[in-house]
RODRENFI-861074 format. One line per field, with one value per residue (C-alpha): x, y, z; residue number from 1; residue in three letters. Coordinates in Angstrom, 1 decimal, decimal comma. Each point is the difference from the previous one (the first is absolute). Layout:
N
x	c(X;...)
y	c(Y;...)
z	c(Z;...)
n	c(NUM;...)
res	c(ALA;...)
***
This chain:
545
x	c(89,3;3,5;3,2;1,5;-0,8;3,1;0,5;2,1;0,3;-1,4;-2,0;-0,7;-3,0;1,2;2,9;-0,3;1,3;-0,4;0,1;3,8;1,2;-1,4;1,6;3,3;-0,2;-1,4;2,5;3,0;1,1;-0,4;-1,6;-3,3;-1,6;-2,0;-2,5;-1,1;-3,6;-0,6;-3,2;1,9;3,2;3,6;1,1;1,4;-1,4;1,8;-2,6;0,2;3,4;-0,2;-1,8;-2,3;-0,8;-2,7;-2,3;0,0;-0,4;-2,5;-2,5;1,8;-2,1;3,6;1,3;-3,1;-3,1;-2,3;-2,4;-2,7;-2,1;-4,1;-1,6;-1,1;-1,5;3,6;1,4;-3,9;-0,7;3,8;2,0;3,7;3,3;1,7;3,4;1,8;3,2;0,1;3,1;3,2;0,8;-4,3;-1,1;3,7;0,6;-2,6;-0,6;1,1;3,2;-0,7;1,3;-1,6;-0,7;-2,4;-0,6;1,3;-3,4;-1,0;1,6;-0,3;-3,5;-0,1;1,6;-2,6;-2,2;1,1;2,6;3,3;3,2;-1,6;1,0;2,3;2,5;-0,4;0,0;2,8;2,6;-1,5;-0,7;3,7;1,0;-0,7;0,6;3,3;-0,3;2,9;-1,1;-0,2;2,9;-2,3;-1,0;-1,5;-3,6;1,5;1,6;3,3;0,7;-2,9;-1,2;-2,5;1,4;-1,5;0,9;-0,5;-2,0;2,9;-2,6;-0,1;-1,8;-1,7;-3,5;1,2;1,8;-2,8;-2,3;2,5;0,6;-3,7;-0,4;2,5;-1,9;-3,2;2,7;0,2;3,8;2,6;0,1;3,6;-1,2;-4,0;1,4;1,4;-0,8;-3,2;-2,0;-1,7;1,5;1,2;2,9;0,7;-0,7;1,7;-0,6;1,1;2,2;3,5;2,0;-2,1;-2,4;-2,7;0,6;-2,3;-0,3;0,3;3,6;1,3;-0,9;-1,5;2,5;3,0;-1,3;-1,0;3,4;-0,5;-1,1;-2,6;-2,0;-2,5;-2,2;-2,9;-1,7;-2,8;-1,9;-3,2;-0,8;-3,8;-0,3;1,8;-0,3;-0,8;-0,5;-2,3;1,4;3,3;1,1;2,4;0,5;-1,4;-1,6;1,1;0,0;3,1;0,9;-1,1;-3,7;0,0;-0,8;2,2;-1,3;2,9;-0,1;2,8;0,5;0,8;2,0;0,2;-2,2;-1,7;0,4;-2,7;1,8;-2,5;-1,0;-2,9;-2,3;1,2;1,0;-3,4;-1,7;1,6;-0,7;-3,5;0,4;1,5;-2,5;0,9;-1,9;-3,4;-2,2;-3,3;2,1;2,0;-3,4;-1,5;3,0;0,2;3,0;0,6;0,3;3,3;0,2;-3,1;2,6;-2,5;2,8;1,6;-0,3;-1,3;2,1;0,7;1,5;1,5;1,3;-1,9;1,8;-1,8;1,8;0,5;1,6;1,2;1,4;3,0;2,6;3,3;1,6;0,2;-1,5;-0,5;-2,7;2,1;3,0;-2,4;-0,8;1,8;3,9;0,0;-1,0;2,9;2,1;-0,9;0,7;3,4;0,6;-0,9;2,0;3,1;-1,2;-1,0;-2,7;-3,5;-3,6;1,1;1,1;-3,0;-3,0;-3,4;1,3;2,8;-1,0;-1,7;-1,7;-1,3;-2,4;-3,4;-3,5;0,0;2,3;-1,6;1,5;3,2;1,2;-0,2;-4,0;1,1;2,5;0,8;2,1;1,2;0,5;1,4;-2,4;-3,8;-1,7;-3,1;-2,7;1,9;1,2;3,6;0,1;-0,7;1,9;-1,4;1,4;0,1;2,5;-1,7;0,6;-2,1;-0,7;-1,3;-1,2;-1,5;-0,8;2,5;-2,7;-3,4;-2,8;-2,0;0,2;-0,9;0,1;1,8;-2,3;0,1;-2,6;-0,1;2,5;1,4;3,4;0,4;-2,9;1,8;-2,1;-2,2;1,8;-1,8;2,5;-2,8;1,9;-1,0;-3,3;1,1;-1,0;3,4;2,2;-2,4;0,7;4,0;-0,3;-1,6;2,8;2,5;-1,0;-0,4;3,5;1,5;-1,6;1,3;3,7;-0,8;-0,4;3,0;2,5;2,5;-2,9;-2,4;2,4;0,0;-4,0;-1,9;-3,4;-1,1;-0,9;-1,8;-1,9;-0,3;-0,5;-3,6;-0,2;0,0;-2,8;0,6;-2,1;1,3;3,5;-1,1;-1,8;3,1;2,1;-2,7;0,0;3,6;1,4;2,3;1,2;4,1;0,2;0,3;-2,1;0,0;-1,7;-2,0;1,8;0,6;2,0;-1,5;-0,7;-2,3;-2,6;-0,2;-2,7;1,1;3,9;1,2;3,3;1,7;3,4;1,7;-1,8;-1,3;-3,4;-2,7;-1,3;2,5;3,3;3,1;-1,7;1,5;-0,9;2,7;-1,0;-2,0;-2,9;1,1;0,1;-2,5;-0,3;1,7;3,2;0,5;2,0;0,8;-0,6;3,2;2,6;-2,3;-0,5;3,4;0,4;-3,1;1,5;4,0;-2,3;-1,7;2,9;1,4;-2,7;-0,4;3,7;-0,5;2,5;-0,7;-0,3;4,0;0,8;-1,3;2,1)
y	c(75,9;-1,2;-0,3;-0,4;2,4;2,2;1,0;3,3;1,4;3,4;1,0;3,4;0,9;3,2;1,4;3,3;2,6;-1,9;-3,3;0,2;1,5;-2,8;-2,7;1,8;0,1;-3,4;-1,6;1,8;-2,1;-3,3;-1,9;0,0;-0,4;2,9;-0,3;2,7;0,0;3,3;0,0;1,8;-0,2;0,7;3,5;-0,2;3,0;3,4;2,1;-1,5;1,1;3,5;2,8;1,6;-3,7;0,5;1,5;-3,6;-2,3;1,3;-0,8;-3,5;-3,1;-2,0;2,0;1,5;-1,7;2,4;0,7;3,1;1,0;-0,7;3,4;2,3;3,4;1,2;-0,3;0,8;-3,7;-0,3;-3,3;0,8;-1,7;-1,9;-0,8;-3,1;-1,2;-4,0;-0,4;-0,8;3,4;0,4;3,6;1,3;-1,4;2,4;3,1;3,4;-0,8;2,8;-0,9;1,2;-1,1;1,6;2,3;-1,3;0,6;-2,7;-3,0;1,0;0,0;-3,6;-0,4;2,0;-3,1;-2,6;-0,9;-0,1;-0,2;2,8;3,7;1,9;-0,9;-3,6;-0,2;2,7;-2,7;-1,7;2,8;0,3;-3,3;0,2;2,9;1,5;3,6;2,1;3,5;1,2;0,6;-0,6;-3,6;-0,4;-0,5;-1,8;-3,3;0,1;-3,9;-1,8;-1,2;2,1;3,4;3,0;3,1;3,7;1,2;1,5;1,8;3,7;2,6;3,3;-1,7;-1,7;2,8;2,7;-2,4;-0,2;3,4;0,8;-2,3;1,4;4,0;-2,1;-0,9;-3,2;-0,9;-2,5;-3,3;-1,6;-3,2;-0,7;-3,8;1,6;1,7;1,6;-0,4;3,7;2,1;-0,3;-1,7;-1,9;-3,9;-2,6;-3,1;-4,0;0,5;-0,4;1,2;0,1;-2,8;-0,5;-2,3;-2,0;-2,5;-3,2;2,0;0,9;-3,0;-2,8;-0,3;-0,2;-2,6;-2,3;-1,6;-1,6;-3,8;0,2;2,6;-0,7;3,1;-2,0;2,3;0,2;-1,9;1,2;-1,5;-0,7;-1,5;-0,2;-3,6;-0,3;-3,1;1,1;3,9;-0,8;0,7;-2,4;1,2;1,3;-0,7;1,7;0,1;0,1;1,1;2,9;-1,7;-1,2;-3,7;-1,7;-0,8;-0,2;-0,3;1,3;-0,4;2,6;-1,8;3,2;2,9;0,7;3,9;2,1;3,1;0,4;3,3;2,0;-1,6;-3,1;-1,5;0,9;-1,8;-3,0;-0,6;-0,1;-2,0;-2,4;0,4;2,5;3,3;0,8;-3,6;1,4;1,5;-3,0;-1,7;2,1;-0,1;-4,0;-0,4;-2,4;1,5;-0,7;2,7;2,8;3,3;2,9;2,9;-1,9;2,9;2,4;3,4;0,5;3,7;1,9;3,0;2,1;3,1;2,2;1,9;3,7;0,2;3,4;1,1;1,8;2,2;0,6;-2,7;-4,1;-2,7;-3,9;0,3;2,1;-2,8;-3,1;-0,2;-0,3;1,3;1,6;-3,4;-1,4;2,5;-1,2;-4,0;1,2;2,2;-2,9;-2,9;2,3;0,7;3,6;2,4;-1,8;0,1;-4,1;0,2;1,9;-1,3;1,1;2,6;2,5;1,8;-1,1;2,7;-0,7;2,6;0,3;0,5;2,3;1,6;-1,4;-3,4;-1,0;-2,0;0,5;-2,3;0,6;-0,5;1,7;-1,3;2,1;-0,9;1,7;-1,5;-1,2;-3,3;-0,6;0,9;-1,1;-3,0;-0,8;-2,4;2,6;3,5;3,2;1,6;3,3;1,4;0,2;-1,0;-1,8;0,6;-3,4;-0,2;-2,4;-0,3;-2,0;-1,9;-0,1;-1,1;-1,7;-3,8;-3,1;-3,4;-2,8;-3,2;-3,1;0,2;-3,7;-3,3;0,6;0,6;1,5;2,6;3,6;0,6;3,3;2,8;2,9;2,8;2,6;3,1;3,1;-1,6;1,6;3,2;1,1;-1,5;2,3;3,2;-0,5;-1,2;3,5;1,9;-1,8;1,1;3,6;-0,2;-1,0;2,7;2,6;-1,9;0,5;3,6;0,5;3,0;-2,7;-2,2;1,9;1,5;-2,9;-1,2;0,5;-1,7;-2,4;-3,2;-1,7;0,6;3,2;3,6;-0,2;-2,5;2,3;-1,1;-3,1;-1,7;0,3;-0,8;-2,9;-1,3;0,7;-3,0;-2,1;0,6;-0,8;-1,3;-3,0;-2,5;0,7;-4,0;0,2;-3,1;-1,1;-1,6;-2,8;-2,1;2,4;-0,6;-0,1;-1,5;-3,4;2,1;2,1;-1,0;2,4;-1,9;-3,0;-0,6;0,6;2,4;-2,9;-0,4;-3,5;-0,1;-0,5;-3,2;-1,5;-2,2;0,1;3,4;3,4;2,9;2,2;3,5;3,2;-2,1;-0,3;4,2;0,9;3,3;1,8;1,5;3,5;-1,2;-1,8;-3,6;-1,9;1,0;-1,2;-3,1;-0,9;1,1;-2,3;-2,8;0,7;-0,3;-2,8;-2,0;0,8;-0,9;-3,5;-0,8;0,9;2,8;3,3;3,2;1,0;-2,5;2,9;2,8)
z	c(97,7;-1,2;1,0;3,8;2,7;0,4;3,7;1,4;3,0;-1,1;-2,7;-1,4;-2,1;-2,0;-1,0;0,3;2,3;3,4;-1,7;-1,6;3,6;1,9;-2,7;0,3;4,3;0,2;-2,3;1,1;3,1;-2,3;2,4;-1,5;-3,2;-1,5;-3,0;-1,4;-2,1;-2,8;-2,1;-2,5;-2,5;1,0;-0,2;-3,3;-2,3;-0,1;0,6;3,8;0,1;-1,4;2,3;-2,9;-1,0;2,8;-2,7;-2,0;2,5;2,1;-2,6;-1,3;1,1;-0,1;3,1;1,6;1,7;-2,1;3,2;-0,1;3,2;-0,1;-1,0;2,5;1,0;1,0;-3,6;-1,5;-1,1;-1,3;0,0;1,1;-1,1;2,5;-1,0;1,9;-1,3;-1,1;-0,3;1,8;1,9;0,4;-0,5;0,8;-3,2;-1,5;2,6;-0,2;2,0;2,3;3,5;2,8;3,6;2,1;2,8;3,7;0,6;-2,0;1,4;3,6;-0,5;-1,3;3,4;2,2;-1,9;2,1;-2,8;2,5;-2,2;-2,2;1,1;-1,9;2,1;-0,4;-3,4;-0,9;0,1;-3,1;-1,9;0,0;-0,2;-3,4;-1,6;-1,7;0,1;0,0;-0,6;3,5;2,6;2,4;0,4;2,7;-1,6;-3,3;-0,5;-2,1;-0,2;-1,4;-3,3;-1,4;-1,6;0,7;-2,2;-0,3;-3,2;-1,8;-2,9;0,4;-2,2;0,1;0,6;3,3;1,4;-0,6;1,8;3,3;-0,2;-0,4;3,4;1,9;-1,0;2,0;3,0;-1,2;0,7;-1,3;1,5;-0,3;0,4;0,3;1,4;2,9;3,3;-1,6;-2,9;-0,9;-2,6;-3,3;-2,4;-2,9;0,8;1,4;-2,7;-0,2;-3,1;-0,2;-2,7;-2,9;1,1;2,4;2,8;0,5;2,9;-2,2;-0,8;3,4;1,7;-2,1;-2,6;2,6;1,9;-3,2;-0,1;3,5;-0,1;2,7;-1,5;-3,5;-1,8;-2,0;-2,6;-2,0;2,8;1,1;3,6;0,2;3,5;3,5;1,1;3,5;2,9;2,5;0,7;-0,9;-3,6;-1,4;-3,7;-3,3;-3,5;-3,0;-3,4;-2,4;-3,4;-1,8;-0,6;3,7;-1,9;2,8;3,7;2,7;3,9;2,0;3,9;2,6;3,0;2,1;-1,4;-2,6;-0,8;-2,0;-1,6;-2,9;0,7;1,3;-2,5;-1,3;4,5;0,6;-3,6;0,8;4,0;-0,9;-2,8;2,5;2,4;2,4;-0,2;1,1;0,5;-2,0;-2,7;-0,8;0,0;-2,9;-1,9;0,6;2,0;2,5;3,6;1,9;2,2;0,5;-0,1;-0,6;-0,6;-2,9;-2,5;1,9;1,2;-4,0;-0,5;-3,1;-0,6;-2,3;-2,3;-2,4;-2,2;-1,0;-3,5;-1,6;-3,5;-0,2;-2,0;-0,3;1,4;-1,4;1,9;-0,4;-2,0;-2,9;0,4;0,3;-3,8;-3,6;-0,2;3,3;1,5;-2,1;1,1;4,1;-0,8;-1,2;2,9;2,6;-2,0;0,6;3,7;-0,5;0,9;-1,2;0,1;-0,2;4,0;1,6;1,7;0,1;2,5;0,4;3,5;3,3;1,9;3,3;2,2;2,0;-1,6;3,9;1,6;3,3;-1,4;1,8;-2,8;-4,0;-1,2;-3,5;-2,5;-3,4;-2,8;-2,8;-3,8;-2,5;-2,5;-0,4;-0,8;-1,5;2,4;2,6;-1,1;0,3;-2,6;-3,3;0,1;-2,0;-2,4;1,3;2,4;3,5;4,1;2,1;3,7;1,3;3,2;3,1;3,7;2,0;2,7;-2,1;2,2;-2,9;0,6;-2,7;-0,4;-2,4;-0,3;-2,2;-2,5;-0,2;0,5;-3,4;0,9;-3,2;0,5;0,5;4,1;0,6;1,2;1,1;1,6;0,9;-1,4;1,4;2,5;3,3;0,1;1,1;-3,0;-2,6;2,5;0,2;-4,0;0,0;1,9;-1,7;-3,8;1,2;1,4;-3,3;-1,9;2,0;-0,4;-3,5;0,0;2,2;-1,6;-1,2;-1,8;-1,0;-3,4;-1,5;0,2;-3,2;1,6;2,8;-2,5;3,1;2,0;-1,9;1,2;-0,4;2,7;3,1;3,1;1,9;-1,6;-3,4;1,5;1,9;-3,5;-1,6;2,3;-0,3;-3,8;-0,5;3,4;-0,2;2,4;1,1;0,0;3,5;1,0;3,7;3,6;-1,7;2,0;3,2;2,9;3,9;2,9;0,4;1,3;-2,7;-2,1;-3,2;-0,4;-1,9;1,5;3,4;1,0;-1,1;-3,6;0,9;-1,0;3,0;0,4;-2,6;0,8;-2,5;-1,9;-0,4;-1,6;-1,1;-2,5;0,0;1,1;2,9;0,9;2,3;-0,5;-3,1;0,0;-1,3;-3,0;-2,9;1,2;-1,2;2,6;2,5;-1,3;0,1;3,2;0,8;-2,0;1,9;3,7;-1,3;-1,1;3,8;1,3;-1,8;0,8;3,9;-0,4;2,5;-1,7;1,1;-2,7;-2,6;1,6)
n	c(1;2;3;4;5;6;7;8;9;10;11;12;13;14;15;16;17;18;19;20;21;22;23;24;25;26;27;28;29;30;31;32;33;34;35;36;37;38;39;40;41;42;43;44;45;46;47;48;49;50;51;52;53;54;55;56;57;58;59;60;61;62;63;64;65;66;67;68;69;70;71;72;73;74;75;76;77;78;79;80;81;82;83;84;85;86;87;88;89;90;91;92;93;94;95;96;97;98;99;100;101;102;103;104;105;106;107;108;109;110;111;112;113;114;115;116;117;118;119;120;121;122;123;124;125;126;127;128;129;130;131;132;133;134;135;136;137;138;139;140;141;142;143;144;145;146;147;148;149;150;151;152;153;154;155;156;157;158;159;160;161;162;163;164;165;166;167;168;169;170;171;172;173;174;175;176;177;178;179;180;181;182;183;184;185;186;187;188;189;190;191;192;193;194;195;196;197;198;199;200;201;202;203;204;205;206;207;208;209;210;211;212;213;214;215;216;217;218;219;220;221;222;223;224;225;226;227;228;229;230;231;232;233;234;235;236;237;238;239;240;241;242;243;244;245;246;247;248;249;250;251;252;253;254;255;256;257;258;259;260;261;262;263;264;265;266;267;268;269;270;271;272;273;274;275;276;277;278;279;280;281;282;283;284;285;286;287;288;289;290;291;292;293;294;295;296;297;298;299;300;301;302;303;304;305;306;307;308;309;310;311;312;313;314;315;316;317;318;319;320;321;322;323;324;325;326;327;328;329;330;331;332;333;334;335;336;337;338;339;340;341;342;343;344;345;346;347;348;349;350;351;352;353;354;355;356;357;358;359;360;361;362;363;364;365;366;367;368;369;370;371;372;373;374;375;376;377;378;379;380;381;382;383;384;385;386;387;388;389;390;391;392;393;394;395;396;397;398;399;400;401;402;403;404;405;406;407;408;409;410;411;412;413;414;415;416;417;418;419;420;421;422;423;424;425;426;427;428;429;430;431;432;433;434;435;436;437;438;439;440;441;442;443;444;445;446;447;448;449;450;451;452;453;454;455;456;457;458;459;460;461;462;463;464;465;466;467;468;469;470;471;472;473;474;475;476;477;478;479;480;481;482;483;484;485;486;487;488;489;490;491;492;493;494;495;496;497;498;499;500;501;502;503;504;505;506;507;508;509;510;511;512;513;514;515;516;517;518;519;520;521;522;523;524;525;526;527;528;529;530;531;532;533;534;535;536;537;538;539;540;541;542;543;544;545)
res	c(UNK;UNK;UNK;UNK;UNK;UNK;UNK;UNK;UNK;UNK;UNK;UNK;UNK;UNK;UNK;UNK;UNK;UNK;UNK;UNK;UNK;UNK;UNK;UNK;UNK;UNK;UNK;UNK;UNK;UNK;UNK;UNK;UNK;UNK;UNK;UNK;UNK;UNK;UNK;UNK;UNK;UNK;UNK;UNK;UNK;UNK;UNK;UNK;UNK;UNK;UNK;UNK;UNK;UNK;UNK;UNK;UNK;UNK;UNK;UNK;UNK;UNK;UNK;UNK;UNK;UNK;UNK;UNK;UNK;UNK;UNK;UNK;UNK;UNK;UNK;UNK;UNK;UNK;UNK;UNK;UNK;UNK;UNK;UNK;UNK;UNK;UNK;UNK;UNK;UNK;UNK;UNK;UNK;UNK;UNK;UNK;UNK;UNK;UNK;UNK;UNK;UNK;UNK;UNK;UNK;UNK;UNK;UNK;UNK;UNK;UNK;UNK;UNK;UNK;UNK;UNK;UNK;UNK;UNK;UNK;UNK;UNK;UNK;UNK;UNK;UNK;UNK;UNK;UNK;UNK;UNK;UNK;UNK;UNK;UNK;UNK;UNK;UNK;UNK;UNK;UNK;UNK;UNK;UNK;UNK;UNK;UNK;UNK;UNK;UNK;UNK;UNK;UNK;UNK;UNK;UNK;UNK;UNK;UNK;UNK;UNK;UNK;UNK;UNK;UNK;UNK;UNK;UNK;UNK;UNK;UNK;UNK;UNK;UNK;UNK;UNK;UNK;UNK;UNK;UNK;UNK;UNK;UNK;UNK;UNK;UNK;UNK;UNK;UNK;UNK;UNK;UNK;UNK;UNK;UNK;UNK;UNK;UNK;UNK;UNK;UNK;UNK;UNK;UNK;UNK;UNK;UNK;UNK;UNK;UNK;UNK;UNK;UNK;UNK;UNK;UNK;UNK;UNK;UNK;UNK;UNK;UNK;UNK;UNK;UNK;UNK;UNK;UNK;UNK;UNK;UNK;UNK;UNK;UNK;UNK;UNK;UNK;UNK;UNK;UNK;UNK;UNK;UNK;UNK;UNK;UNK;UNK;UNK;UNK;UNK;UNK;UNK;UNK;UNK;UNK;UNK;UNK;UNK;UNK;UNK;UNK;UNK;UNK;UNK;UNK;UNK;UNK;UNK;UNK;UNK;UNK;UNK;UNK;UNK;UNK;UNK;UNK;UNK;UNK;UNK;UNK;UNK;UNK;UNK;UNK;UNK;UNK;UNK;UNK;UNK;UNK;UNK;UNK;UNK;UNK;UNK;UNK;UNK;UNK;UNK;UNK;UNK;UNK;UNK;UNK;UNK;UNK;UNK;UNK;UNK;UNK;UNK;UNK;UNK;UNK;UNK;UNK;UNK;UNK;UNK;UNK;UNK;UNK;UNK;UNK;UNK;UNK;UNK;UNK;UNK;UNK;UNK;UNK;UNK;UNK;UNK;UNK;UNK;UNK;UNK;UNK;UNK;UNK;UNK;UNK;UNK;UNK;UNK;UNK;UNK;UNK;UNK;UNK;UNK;UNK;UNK;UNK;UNK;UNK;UNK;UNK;UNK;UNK;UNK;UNK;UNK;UNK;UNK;UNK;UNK;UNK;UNK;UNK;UNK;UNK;UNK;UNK;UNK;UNK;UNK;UNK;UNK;UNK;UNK;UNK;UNK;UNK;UNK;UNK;UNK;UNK;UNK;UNK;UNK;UNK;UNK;UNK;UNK;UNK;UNK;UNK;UNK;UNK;UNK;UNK;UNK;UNK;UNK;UNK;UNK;UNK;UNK;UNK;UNK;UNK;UNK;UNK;UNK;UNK;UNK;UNK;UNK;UNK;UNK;UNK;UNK;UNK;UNK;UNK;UNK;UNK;UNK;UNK;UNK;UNK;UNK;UNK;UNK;UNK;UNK;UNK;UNK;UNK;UNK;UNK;UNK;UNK;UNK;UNK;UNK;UNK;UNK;UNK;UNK;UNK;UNK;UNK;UNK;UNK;UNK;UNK;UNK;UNK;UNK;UNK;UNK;UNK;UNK;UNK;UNK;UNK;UNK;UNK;UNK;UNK;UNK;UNK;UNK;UNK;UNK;UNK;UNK;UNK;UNK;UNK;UNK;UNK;UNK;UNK;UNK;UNK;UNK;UNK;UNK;UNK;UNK;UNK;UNK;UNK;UNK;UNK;UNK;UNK;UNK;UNK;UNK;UNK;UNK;UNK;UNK;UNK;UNK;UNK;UNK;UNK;UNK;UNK;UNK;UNK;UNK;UNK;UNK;UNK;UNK;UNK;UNK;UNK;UNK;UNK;UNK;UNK;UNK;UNK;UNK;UNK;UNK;UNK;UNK;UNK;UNK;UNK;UNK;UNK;UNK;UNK)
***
């Protein structure tokens, strides 16, 4: 190893969504000094910045971890894409930008855990702490003041509008604001862009705080060990440069605090020793701490998608290709109406599988366009729609494990799609539901054929083939790292995010989720990251209000 040992008082490994909050809290006062560790490059290349770029970088090796799932019976012997941003901003850099929170439900179950801190209630404060959202007269369930920019999909056409209408003929009704008092209904999406540019958290909270002298962003550095003294960490190993050929060592004075994400926090405690003992032994790792739940609790949410043809009426796909495309980069450089400034989504639709339910277990978004099958990254040709859909709170559980001590060596990762017997019935429920939205009155003009599944495909059994067939993960990857009490033998870290068993070591992501929220993940790991940074700083939750 060369060089000196550099020592802060707090260092961050990750800079993504949790990771540039908590460098922007923890810096802010100027009494500390903040380091802050990101595998990948700085946020420099414009398809991070513009919304469609989405389709480019979720299959660039520069910006994106590259990660696919083991095979397995749920996706019939498939491996799945598992997109994780590697770069400064993480996967907000490279999502779909969709903002969403959860049901109340949600957290105060974390709560009923043994989590205390972690109801609704508690952590309502934070999610508005950091947003600016200004779209409702009613605020008392949205923050106004903060850094990250929440916008209303502006983009209207006759695709989206026959598709609420065609809800609302089902008694599906509006939803003014999904974020609010209750989540079930339907509306065009809230989304992290602002302007004509996604917002990313490197951009709302990383890049402001870069000026400040106590605070330093390292990138292109690959950590490939926590250094620890007994059970107390006291810093980390990485490698720099683009071809990781230099070896550094950097101290933690305070904490040392792990906002890699649900895979990579997991990889790299047992790569450091602290995961399962007989595990760590196969893989030959030295034991430091014997922490069995260390990527256990892993959970994904699973969509499969029903595409359809249609007439009449243009869609992405007619304007994503020769002059029309042309036509789009024009209209977006002079900040009008383009293809350039949508996502991979136009409208969220949230209901129950049952109408025993007492809150929506599924979740439909609408796009006025089709991708290869399924795959966001390659559009048709063709004019069509696509009706994707998922269940909020799967049952399936899988695992992340280190395949070796080759830090280098992508781990296994094994969601489990579709095992429990209940994810393939509401899976199921939900597919039938989106084929009768489909032939609503206000739809159903416009549908030439049903591309996928196809109308062929009519017993459960064909349907249920049909999600395993072309299923995809939402990139909703969470709980390897989950959060409960010491005498819970299934969780990692405690209500406080300190991991059991383990002085000066926090984890702060979606890992840390103990059960899944019924959502797009990214709001609530900021919110986990705005607790956490209170919650390092020995601030009370009123400090969020």
């Amino acid at each position: 190893m060369t060089g000196n040992v550099e020592i802060f008082d707090y260092v961050i490994i990750g800079a993504g969504s949790a990771g540039c909050i908590l460098a922007n809290r923890l810096s802010a006062c100027g009494k500390y000094s903040v380091c802050v560790i990101e595998a990948g490059p700085k946020d420099w290349h414009p398809m991070l910045h513009i919304p469609a770029g989405f389709v480019k970088t979720l299959v660039n090796p520069k910006f994106n971890w590259m990660y696919s799932s083991e095979p397995s019976a749920g996706t019939n012997g498939r491996t799945i894409p598992a997109p994780r941003g590697k770069v400064l901003g993480g996967s907000s850099s490279i999502n779909g930008m969709g903002f969403n929170r959860g049901q109340k439900m949600d957290f105060d179950v974390w709560a009923q855990k043994g989590n205390t801190g972690w109801s609704y209630d508690d952590i309502l404060p934070y999610f508005r702490k950091f947003e600016s959202y200004q779209s409702r007269d009613d605020q008392s369930y949205r923050g106004t003041d903060g850094e990250m920019t929440i916008s209303d999909l502006d983009w209207r056409d006759p695709l989206c509008e026959a598709y609420i209408k065609g809800a609302e003929s089902l008694g599906i009704s509006r939803n003014a604001d999904y974020n609010g008092a209750t989540q079930e209904g339907i509306s065009y999406l809230q989304r992290t862009v602002r302007g004509r540019f996604r917002m990313s958290a490197a951009r709302a909270f990383l890049n402001p705080a870069k000026k400040r002298p106590n605070l330093r962003v390292v990138t292109n550095a690959h950590v490939t060990r926590i250094l620890l003294r007994g059970k107390r960490v006291t810093g980390v190993i990485f490698k720099l440069g683009k071809n990781q050929e230099m070896e550094r060592q950097i101290s933690a004075g305070r904490e040392l605090i792990l906002c890699a994400g649900a895979i990579n926090s997991p990889h790299l405690l047992q790569l450091s020793g602290i995961g399962d003992a007989n595990h760590l032994k196969e893989i030959g790792c030295e034991v430091h701490h014997d922490l069995p739940a260390v990527g256990t609790n892993f959970q994904d949410h699973y969509a499969t998608r029903l595409t359809y043809r249609v007439r009449g009426v243009d869609t992405i796909n007619n304007r994503a290709h020769g002059l029309p495309l042309i036509a789009e980069i024009a209209k977006y450089c002079f900040g009008k109406k383009s293809i350039l400034n949508l996502g991979p989504t136009a409208v969220f639709c949230f209901l129950k599988s049952n109408e025993s339910l007492s809150s929506p277990d599924i979740q439909i978004n609408f796009t006025p366009g089709t991708h290869q099958r399924g795959m966001q990254s390659t559009l048709e040709r063709q004019a069509g729609f696509t009706l994707a859909t998922w269940q909020h709170r799967p049952e399936s559980h899988g695992y992340i494990k280190a395949k070796s001590s080759n830090p280098f060596e992508h781990p296994e990762i094994q969601p489990n799609y579709l095992a429990a017997e209940t994810d393939q019935n509401v899976i199921l429920a939900a597919i039938k539901i989106c084929r009768k939205l489909a032939q609503t009155d206000a739809l159903r003009p416009f549908i030439v054929e049903e591309t996928f599944p196809g109308f062929a495909c009519q017993n459960d059994e064909e349907l249920l083939n049909s999600a395993r067939e072309i299923g995809q993960s939402i990139y909703h990857l969470m709980g390897t790292c989950r959060m409960g009490t010491r005498n819970d033998k299934t969780a990692v870290v405690d209500a406080e995010l300190k991991v059991h068993g383990i002085e000066n070591l926090r984890v702060v992501d979606a890992s840390i989720m103990p059960t899944m929220v019924s959502a797009n993940l990214n709001a609530a790991v900021m919110m986990i990251a705005e607790k956490g940074a209170d919650m390092i700083l020995g601030k009370s939750t009123s400090t969020a209000h």
